[in-house]
MIMI-282134 format. One record per residue (C-alpha): residue in three letters; chain; x, y, z. Coordinates in steps of 0.5 Angstrom, whole numbers. Example, Ala and Ser with C-alpha at 12.3 -4.5 7.8 and 13.67 -1.06 7.14 Angstrom:
residues 2
+------+-------+-------+-------+-------+
! resn ! chain !     x !     y !     z !
+------+-------+-------+-------+-------+
!  ALA !     A !    25 !    -9 !    16 !
!  SER !     A !    27 !    -2 !    14 !
+------+-------+-------+-------+-------+
***
This chain:
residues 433
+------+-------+-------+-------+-------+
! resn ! chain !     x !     y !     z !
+------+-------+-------+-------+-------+
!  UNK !     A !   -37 !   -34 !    51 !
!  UNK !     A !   -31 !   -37 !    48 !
!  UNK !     A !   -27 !   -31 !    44 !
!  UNK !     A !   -27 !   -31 !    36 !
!  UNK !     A !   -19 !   -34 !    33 !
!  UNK !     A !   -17 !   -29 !    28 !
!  UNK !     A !   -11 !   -31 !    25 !
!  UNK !     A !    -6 !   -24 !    22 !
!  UNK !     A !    -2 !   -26 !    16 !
!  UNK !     A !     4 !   -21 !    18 !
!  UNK !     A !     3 !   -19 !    25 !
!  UNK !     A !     6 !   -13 !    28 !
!  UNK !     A !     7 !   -10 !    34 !
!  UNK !     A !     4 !    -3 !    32 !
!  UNK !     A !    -2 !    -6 !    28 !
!  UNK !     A !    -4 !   -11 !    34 !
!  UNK !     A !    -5 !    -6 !    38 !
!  UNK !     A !    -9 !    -1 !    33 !
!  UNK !     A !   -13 !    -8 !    32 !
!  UNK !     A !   -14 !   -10 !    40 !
!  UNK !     A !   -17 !    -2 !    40 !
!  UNK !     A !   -22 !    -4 !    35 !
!  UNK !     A !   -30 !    -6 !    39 !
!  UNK !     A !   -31 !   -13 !    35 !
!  UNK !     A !   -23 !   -14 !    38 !
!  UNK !     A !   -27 !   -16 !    44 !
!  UNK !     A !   -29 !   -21 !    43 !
!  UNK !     A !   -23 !   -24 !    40 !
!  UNK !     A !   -16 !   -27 !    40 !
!  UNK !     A !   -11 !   -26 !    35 !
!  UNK !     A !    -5 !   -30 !    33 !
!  UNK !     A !     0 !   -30 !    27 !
!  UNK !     A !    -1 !   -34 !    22 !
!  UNK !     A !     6 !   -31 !    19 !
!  UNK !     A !    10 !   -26 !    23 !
!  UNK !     A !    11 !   -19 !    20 !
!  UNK !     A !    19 !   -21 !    20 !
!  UNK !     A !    17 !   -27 !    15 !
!  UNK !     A !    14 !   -22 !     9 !
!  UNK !     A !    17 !   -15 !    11 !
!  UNK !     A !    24 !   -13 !    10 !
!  UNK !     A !    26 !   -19 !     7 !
!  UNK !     A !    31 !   -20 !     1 !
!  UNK !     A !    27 !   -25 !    -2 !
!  UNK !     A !    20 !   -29 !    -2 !
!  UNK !     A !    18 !   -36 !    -3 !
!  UNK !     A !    12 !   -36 !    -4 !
!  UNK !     A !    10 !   -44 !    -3 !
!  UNK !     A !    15 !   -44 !     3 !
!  UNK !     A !    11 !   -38 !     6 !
!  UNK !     A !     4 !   -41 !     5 !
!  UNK !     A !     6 !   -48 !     7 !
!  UNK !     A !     9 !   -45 !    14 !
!  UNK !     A !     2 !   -41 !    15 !
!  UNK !     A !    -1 !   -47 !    13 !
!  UNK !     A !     2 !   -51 !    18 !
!  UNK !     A !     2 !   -46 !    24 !
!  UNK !     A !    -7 !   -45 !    23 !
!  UNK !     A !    -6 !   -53 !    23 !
!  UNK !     A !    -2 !   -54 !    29 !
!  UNK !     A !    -7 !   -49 !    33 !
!  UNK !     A !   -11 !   -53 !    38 !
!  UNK !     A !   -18 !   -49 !    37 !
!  UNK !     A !   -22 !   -46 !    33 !
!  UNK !     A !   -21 !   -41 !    28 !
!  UNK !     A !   -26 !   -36 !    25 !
!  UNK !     A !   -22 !   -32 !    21 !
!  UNK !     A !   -16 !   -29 !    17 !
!  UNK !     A !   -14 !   -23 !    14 !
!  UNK !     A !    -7 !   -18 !    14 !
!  UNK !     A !    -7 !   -11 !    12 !
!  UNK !     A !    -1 !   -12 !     8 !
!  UNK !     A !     1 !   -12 !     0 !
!  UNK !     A !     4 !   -18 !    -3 !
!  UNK !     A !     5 !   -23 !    -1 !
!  UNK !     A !     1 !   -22 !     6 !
!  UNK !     A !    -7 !   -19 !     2 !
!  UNK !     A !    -7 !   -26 !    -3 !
!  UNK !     A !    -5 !   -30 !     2 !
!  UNK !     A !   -11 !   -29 !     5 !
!  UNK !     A !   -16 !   -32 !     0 !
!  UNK !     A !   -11 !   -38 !    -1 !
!  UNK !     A !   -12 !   -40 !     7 !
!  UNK !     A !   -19 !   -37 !     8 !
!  UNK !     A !   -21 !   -43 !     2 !
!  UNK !     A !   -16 !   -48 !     6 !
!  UNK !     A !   -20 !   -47 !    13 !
!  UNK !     A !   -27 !   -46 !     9 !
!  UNK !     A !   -27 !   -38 !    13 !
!  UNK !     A !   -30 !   -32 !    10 !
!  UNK !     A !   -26 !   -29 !     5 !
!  UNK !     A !   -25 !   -26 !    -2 !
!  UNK !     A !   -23 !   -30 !    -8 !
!  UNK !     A !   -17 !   -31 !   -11 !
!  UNK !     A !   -18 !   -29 !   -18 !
!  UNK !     A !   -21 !   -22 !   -17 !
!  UNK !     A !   -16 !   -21 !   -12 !
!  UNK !     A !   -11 !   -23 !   -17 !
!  UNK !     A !   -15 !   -18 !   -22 !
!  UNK !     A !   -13 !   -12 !   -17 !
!  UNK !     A !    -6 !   -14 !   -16 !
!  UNK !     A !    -3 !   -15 !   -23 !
!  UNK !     A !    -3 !    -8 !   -25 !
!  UNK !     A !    -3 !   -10 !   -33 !
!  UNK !     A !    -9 !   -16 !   -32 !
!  UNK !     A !   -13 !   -10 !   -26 !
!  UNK !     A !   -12 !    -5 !   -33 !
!  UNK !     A !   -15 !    -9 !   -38 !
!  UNK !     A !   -21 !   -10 !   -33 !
!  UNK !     A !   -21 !    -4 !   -31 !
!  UNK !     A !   -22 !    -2 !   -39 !
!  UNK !     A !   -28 !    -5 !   -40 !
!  UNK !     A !   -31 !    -2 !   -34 !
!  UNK !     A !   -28 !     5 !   -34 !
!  UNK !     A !   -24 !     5 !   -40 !
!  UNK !     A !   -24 !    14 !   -40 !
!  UNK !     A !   -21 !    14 !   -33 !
!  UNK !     A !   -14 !    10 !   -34 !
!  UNK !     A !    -9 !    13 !   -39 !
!  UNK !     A !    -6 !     9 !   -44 !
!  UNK !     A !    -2 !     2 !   -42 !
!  UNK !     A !     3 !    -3 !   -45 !
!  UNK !     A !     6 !    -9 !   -42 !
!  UNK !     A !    13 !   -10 !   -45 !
!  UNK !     A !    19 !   -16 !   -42 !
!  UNK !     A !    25 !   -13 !   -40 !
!  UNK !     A !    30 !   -17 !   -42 !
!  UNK !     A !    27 !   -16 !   -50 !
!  UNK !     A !    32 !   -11 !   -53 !
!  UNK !     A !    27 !    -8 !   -57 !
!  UNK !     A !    23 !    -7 !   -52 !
!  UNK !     A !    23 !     2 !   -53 !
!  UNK !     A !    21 !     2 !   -60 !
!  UNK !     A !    15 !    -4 !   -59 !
!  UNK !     A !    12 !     0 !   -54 !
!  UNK !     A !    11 !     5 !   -59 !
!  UNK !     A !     9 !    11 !   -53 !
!  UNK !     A !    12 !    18 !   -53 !
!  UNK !     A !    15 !    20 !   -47 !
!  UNK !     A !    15 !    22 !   -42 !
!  UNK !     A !    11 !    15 !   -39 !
!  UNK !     A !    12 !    11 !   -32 !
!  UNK !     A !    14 !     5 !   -32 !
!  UNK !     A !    13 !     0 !   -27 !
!  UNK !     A !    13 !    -8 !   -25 !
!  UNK !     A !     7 !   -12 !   -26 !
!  UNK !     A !     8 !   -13 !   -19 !
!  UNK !     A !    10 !    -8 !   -14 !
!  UNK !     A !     9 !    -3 !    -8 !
!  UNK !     A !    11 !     3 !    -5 !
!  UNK !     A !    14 !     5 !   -12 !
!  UNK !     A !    18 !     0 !   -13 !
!  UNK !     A !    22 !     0 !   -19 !
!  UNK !     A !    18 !     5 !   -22 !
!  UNK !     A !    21 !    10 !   -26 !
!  UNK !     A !    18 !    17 !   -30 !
!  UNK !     A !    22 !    15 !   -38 !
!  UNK !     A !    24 !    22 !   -41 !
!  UNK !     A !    27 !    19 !   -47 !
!  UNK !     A !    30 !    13 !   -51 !
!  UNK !     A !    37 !    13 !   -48 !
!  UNK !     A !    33 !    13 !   -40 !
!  UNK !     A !    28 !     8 !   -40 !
!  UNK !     A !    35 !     3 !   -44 !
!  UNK !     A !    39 !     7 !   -38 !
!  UNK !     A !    34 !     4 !   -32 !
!  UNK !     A !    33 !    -3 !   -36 !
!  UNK !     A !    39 !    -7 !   -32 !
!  UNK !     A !    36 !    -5 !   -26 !
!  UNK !     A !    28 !    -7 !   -28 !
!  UNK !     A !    32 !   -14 !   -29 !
!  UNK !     A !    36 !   -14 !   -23 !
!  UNK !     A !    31 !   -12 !   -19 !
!  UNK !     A !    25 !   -16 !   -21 !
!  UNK !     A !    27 !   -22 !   -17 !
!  UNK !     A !    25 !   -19 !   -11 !
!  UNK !     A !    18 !   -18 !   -12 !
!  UNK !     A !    15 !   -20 !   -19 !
!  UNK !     A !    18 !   -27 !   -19 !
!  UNK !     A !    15 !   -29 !   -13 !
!  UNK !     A !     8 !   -27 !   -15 !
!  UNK !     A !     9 !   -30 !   -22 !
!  UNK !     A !    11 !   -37 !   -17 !
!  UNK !     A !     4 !   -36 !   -14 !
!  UNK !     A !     0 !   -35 !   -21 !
!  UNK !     A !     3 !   -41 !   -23 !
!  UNK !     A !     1 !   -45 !   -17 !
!  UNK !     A !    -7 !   -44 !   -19 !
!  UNK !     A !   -11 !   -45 !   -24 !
!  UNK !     A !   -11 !   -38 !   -28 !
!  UNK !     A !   -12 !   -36 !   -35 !
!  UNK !     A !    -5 !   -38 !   -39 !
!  UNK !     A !    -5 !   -32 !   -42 !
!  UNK !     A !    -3 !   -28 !   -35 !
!  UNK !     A !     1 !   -34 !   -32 !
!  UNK !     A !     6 !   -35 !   -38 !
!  UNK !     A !     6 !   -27 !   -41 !
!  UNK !     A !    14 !   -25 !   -42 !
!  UNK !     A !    13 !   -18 !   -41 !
!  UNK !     A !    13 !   -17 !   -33 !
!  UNK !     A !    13 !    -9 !   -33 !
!  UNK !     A !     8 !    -4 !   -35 !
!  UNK !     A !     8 !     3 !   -39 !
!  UNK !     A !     3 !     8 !   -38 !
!  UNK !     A !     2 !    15 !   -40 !
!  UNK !     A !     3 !    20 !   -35 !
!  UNK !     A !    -4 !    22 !   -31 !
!  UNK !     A !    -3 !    27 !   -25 !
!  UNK !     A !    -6 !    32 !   -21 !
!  UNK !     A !    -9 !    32 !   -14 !
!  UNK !     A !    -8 !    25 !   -12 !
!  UNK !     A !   -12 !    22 !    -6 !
!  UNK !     A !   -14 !    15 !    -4 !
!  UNK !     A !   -22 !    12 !    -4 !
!  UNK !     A !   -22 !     6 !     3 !
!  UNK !     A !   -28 !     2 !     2 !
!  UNK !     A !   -30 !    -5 !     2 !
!  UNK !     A !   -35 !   -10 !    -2 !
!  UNK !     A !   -40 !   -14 !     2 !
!  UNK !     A !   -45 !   -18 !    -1 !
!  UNK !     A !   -45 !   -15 !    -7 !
!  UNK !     A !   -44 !    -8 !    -5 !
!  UNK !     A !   -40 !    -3 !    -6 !
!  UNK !     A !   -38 !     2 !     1 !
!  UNK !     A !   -33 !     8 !     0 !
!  UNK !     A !   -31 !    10 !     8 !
!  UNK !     A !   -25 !    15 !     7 !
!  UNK !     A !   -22 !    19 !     2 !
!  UNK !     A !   -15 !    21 !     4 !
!  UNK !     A !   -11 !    26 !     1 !
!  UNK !     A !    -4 !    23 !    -2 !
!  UNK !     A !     1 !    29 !    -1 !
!  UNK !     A !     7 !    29 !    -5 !
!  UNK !     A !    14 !    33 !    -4 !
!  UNK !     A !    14 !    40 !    -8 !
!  UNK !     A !    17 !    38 !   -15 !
!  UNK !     A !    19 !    32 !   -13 !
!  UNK !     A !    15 !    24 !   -14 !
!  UNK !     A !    16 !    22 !    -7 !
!  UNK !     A !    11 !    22 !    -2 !
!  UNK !     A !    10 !    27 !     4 !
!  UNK !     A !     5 !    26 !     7 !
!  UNK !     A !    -2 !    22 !     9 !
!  UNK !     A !    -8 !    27 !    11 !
!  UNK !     A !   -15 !    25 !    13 !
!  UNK !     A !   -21 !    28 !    10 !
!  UNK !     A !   -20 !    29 !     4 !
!  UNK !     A !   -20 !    36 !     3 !
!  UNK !     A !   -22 !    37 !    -4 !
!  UNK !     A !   -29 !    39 !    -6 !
!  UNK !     A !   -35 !    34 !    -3 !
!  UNK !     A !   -37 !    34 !   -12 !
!  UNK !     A !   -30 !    32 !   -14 !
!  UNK !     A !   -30 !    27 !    -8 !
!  UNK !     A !   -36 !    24 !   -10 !
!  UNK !     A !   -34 !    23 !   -18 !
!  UNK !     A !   -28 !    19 !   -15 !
!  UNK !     A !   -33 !    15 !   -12 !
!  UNK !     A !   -37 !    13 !   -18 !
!  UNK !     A !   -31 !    11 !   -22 !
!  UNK !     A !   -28 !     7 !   -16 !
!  UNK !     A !   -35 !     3 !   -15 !
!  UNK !     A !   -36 !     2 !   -22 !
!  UNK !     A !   -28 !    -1 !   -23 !
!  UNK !     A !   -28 !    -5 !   -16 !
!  UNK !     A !   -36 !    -8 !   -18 !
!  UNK !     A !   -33 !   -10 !   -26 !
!  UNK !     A !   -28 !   -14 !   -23 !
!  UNK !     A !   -32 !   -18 !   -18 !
!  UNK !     A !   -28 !   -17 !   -12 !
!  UNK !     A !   -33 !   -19 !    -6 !
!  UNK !     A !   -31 !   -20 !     1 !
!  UNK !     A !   -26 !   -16 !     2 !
!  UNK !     A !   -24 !    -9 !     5 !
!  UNK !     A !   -20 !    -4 !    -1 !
!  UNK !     A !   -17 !     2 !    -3 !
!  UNK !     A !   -17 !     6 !   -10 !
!  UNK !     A !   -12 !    11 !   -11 !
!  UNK !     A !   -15 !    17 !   -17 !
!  UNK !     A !   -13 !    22 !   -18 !
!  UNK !     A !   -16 !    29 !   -20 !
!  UNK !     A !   -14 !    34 !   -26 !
!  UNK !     A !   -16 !    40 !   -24 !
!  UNK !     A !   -14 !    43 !   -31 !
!  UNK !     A !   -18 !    38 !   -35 !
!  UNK !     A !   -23 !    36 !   -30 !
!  UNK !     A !   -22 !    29 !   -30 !
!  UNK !     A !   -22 !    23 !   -26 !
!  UNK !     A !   -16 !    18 !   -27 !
!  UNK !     A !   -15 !    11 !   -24 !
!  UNK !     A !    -9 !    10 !   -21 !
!  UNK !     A !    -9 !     3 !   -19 !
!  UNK !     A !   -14 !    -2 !   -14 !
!  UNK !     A !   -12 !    -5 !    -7 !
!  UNK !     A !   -15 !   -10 !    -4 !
!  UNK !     A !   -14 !    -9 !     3 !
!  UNK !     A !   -14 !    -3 !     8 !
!  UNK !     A !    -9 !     1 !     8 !
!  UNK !     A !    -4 !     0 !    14 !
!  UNK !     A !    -1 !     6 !    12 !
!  UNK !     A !    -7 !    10 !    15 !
!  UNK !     A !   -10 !     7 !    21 !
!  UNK !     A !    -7 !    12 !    25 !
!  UNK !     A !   -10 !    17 !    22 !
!  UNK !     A !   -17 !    13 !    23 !
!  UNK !     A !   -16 !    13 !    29 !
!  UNK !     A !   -14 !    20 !    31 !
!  UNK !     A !   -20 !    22 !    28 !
!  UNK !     A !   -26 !    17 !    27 !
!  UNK !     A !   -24 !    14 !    35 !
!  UNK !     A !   -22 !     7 !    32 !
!  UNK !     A !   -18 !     4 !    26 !
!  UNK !     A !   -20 !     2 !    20 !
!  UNK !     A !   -18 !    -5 !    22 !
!  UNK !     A !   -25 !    -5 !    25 !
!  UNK !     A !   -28 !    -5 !    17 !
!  UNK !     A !   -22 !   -11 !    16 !
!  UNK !     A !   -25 !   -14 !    23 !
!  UNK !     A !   -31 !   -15 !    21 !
!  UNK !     A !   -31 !   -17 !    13 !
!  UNK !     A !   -26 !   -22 !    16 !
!  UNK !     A !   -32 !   -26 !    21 !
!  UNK !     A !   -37 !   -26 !    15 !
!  UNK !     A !   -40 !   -20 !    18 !
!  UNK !     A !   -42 !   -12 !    14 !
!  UNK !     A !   -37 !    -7 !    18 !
!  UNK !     A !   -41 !    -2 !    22 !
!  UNK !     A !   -40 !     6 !    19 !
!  UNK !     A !   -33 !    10 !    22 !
!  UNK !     A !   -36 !    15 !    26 !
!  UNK !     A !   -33 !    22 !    27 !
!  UNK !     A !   -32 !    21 !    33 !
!  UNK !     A !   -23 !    22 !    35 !
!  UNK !     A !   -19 !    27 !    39 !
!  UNK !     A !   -18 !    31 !    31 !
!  UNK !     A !   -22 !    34 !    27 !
!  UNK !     A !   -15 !    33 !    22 !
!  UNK !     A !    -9 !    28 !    22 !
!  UNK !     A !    -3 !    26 !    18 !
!  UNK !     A !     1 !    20 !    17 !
!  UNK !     A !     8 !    23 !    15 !
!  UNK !     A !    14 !    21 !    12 !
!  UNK !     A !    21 !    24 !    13 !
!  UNK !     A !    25 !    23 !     6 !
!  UNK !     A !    33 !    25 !     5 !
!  UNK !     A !    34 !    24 !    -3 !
!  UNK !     A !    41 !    22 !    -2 !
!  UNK !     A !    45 !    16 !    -2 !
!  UNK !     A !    49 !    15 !     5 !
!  UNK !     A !    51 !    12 !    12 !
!  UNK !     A !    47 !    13 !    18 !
!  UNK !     A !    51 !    15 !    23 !
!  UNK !     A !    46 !    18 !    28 !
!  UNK !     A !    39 !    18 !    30 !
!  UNK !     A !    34 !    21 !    35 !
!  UNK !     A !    34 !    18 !    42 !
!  UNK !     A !    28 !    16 !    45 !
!  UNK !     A !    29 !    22 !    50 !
!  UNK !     A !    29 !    27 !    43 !
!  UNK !     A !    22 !    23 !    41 !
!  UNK !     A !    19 !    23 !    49 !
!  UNK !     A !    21 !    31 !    49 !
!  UNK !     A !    17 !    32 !    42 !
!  UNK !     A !    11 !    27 !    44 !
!  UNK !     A !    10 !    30 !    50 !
!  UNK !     A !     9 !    37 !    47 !
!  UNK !     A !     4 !    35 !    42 !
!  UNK !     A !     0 !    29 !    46 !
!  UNK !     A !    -2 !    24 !    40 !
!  UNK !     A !     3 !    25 !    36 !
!  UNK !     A !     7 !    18 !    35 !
!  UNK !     A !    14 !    18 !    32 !
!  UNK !     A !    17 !    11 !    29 !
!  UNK !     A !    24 !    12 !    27 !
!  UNK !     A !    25 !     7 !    20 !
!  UNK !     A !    33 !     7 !    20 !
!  UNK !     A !    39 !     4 !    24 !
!  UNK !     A !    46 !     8 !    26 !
!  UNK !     A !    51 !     4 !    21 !
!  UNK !     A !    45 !     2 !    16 !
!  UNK !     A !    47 !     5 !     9 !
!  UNK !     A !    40 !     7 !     6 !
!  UNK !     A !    41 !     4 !     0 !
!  UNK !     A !    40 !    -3 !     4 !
!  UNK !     A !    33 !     0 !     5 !
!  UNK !     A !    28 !    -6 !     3 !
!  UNK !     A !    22 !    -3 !     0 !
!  UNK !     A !    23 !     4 !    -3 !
!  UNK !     A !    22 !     8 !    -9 !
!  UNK !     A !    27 !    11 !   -13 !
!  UNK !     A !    28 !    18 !   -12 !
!  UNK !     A !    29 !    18 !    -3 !
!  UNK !     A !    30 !    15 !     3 !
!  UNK !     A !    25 !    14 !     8 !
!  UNK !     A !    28 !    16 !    15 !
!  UNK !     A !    22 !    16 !    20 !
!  UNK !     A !    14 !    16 !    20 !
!  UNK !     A !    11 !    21 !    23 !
!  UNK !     A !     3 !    21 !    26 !
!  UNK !     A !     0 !    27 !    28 !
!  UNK !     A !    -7 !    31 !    30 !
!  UNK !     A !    -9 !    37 !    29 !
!  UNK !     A !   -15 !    42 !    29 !
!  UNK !     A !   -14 !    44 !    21 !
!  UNK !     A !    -9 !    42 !    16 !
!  UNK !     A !    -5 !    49 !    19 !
!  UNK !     A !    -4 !    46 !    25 !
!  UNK !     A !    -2 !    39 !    22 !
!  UNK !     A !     3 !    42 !    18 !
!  UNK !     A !     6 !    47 !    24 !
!  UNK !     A !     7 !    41 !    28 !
!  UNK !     A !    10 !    37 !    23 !
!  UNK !     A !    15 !    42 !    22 !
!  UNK !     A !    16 !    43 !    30 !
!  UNK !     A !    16 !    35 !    30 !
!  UNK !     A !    22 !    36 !    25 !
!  UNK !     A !    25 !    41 !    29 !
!  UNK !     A !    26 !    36 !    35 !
!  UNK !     A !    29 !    30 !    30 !
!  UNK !     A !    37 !    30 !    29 !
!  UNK !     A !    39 !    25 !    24 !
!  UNK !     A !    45 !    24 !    21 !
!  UNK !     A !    48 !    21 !    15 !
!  UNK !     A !    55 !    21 !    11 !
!  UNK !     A !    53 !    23 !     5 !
!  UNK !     A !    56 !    19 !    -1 !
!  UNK !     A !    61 !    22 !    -6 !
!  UNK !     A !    57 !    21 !   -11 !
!  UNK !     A !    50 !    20 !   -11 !
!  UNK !     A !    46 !    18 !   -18 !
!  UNK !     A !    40 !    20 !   -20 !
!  UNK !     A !    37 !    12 !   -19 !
!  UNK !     A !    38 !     7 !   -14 !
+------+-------+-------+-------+-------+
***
């Protein structure tokens, strides 16, 4: 029987090995509709550039093809609809993917349906100068662009004089992503009123507390959470530490998270299409807060899946992609607990050493299954990063199994133990970047 041609928009090494793992991947080839180097670490997007190079690259094919997905954010998620429309292969709409991708439009739908679950919002225009005084929020607030990822751009504001203080850096920086997002929203036929809105950031009141990520799906209609994963940040800080599947707040807590999930992805009419939903617990107020809706797989915690389910959630993203319901991830890995971890400086410098490859077997070979993946270069100074928050550096992620969370972490310290960086500090290192 002739395999399945599945096209990846932003194919990688890493990610293709996990999707080759997957059962249905049997019977399957897979092929690249754009290279990973296409839509990652890049310094810019062109967005008509890039569809129409996918475009041409699936027309060139000689032979059927059955199916598109990709397991990255912009612009690699909203491509998927536009080439499944083109090639006439399952796969979500356009517009609700939109709804979740453009965080101020995802905010107002998300307010007919959850309205007691999100904090207060704003949309407001960087370059207007009176931008503070129109939002009329008290500080402290987040800010963020109306498109971005890894928090990019995002900034907590403590008073008046620190949100006009970061305004330069919103302006300069949205070039990069929020631009070419708002080139695509204009190549299709969307509401006017989201297409030529001036203000390309967000202003929300602050939510918090135990942070966790909810990976579901839509199929015919239904809504399906498979996985809760814990989002761990560092102590006092915004940056994230680490991954860990399963969640390890109370199943009633889990639940709740569910219920809103599935009432704000089912309002947008989001269908076809894997997702993630990021909440947030407030243990103090008992409360359930909605951070933001993703539609796709978090590449993030394949590993994870993998380690503890037996396969990677690229099985549910697989599926969905070939017009199929995804079958139920099994408990059935090598963990009981894994742990997608980032290794994080918070200071600005120049690389000048890290860890050989005989450092990292020596490290693997102790803890079998455990994968390190070095993020950075000798000579690279950190402030060239593509793709980081505002308040650290990414040096290395780290994919750890254990037996409970008390392992996981005395192996991740262990792990650290083994990996020698070092950076040329700069002399002065500001509090923003």
């Amino acid at each position: 029987m002739p395999k399945r041609n599945v096209f990846i928009v932003g194919l990688d090494p890493f990610n293709l090995e996990k999707l080759k793992r997957v059962p249905t991947a049997r019977e399957c080839e897979f092929h690249a509709a754009l290279d990973v180097s296409d839509i990652r670490h890049v310094s810019s997007y062109d967005v008509p550039a890039l569809i129409d190079k996918a475009v041409r690259t699936m027309e060139g094919f000689e032979g059927r093809i059955d199916a598109v997905a990709s397991y990255w954010d912009f612009p690699g998620s909203l491509f998927v609809p536009i080439l499944a429309e083109r090639f006439g292969l399952p796969g979500p709409a356009l517009t609700p993917m939109l709804k979740c991708e453009h965080k101020y439009w995802s905010r107002l739908e998300q307010q007919k349906a959850v309205s007691q679950h999100i904090p207060a919002f704003r949309a407001f225009d960087p370059m207007d100068d009176d931008a503070y005084g129109r939002l009329q929020l008290m500080p402290p607030f987040w800010i963020k662009p109306i498109k971005s990822f890894r928090s990019y751009l995002a900034f907590q504001i403590s008073d008046a004089y620190h949100f006009r203080s970061v305004m330069d850096i919103c302006r300069r920086g949205q070039s990069r992503i929020v631009e070419p997002f708002r080139d695509l929203l204009r190549m299709f036929d969307l509401p006017a009123e989201i297409v030529e809105m001036p203000e390309t950031f967000v202003a929300e009141t602050p939510i918090g507390g135990a942070q966790c990520t909810l990976e579901g799906y839509v199929h015919a209609g239904n809504v399906v959470v498979y996985g809760v994963i814990d989002s761990v940040r560092n102590p006092g800080g915004s940056s994230f530490n680490r991954y860990q599947y399963p969640s390890s707040l109370p199943l009633e807590i889990q639940h709740r998270m569910i219920d809103v999930a599935r009432l704000a992805v089912g309002a947008i009419g989001l269908d076809d299409s894997p997702f993630n939903v990021e909440l947030y617990y407030d243990q103090s107020a008992d409360h359930i807060w909605l951070l933001e809706i993703n539609p796709r797989i978090s590449q993030a915690h394949t590993d994870m899946f993998e380690k503890v389910a037996g396969i990677s959630h690229h099985a549910v993203m697989l599926d969905l992609a070939l017009g199929r319901k995804p079958a139920p991830l099994e408990r059935a890995g090598h963990f009981n607990v894994a742990g997608h971890f980032m290794v994080r400086t918070p200071d600005a410098g120049r690389v000048t050493r890290v860890p050989d490859a005989a450092a990292i077997a020596a490290v693997t070979e102790r803890q079998p299954g455990t994968v390190v993946r070095i993020a950075v270069e000798p000579g690279q100074h950190l402030k060239e990063l593509q793709g980081q928050d505002q308040y650290s550096f990414e040096l290395a992620q780290v994919f750890i199994g254990a037996s409970d969370q008390v392992e996981l972490v005395e192996k991740y310290h262990e792990v650290l133990a083994g990996l020698d960086f070092a950076i040329e500090r700069d002399r002065q290192t500001p509090s923003i970047h």
